[in-house]
N, C-alpha and C positions, 0 to 999 in steps of 0.2 A: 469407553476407549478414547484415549487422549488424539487430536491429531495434530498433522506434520505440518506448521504454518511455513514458506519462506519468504524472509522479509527482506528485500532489495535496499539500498543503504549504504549511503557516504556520504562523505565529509558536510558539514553544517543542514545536517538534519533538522527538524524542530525537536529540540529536546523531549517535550513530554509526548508526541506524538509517536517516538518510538515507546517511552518507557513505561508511559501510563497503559497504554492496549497490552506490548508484553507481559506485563506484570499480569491486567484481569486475565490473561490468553493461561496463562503458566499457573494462574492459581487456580483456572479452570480444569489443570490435567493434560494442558496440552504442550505440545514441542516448538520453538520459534527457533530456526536456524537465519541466520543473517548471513547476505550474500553481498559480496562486492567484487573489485576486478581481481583482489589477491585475496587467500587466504592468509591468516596470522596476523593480518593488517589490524591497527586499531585507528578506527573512526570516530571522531568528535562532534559534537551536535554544535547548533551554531549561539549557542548559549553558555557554551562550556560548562553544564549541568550534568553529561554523560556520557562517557567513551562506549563504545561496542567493540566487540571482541570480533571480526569477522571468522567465521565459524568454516564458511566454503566459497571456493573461485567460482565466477559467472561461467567460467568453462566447464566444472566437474558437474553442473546440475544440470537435469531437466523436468518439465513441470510435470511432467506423472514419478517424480521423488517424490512430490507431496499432495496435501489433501485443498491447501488457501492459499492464498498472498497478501501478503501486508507489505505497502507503502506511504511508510508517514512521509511527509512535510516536509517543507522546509527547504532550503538551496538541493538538497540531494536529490530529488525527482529529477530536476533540469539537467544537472550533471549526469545523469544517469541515462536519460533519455537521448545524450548523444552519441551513447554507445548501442550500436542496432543490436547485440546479444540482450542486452537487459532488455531491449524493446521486443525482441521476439519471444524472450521469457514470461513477458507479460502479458503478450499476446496471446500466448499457450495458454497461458489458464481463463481467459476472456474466451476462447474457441471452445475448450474443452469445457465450459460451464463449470466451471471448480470455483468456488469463492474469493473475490477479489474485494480487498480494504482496503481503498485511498482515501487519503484525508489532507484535507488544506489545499497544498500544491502537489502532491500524490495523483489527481488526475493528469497532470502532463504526460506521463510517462504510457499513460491508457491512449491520448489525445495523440501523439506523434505513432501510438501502435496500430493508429486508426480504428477502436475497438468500440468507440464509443454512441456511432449511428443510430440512430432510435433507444436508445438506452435513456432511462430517468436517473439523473446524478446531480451533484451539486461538486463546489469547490470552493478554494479561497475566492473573495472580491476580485483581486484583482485577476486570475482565470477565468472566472463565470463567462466573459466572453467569448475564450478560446474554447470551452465549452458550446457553446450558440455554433461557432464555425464548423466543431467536429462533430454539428449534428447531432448531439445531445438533446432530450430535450431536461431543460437546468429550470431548477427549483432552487429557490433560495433556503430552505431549510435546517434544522442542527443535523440530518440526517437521513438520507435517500435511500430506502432497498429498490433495487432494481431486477424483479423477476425471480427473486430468493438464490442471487448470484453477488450482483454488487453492491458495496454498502459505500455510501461517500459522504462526507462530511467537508464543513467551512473552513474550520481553527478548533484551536486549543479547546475552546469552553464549551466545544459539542463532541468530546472526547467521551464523557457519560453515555449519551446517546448510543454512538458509534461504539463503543465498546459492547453493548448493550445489543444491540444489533449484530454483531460480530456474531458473538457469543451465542445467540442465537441459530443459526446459519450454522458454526459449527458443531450444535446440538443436532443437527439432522442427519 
């Protein structure tokens, strides 16, 4: 039985950090709904490699709609994270132990939810320290499970991994 991923998402995404995980998510059987402030909205990665269709409003959703969460990369965590809705959406599935994928700069948006205290994760370089502050404890690694809840990843070319690990997780 497939499940109901929702993935948080706008404007200069990392391209493959949305596309690559959706695609192994969706050849796995499972659902990825992307969510931003509007629905109908269409979002651009910061590569201009991939538009997203936004699928639902940050208003219409809440985290027992689905089973994980996915947040790739890229400028959209930080934009995202200024808005406290997406912050408490993400919150939600860090409280409620439901599966959480951030990858690259995807930690930010966990880091301002304040979700990430004692937790084992990783991020891009340049967060790893914002990491350290929010009481993480940070591995430098292509991919962190944290408690068979959080999976986080550095960049792009630990996308295998991290997919890998997802995928995983959403087998249980």
């Amino acid at each position: 039985m497939g499940k109901k991923i929702a993935c948080v998402i706008t404007d200069m995404f990392e391209d493959v950090e949305y596309t690559e995980p959706v695609k192994a998510f969706k050849d796995a059987g499972h659902e990825v709904v992307t969510i931003e402030k509007e629905k109908g909205k269409q979002v651009t990665g910061k590569n201009k490699e991939a538009t997203v269709n936004i699928d639902e409003a940050i208003d219409t959703v809440k985290p027992e709609d689905f089973d994980a969460l996915l947040i790739p990369g890229g400028f959209s965590p930080d934009q995202l994270r200024a808005d406290d809705r997406f912050v408490e959406f993400a919150k939600g599935f860090m409280d409620a132990k439901k599966p959480v994928f951030a990858i690259c700069h995807g930690p930010q948006l966990l880091i301002t939810a304040k979700a990430l205290e004692g937790r084992d994760a990783t991020g891009y370089k340049s967060i790893q320290v914002d990491l350290e502050y929010a009481k993480a404890n940070l591995h430098d690694e292509e991919v962190v499970v944290c408690q068979n809840q959080l999976v986080t990843s550095r960049q792009p070319g630990d996308i295998p991994a991290f997919n890998r690990e997802a995928l995983k997780l959403l087998e249980k």
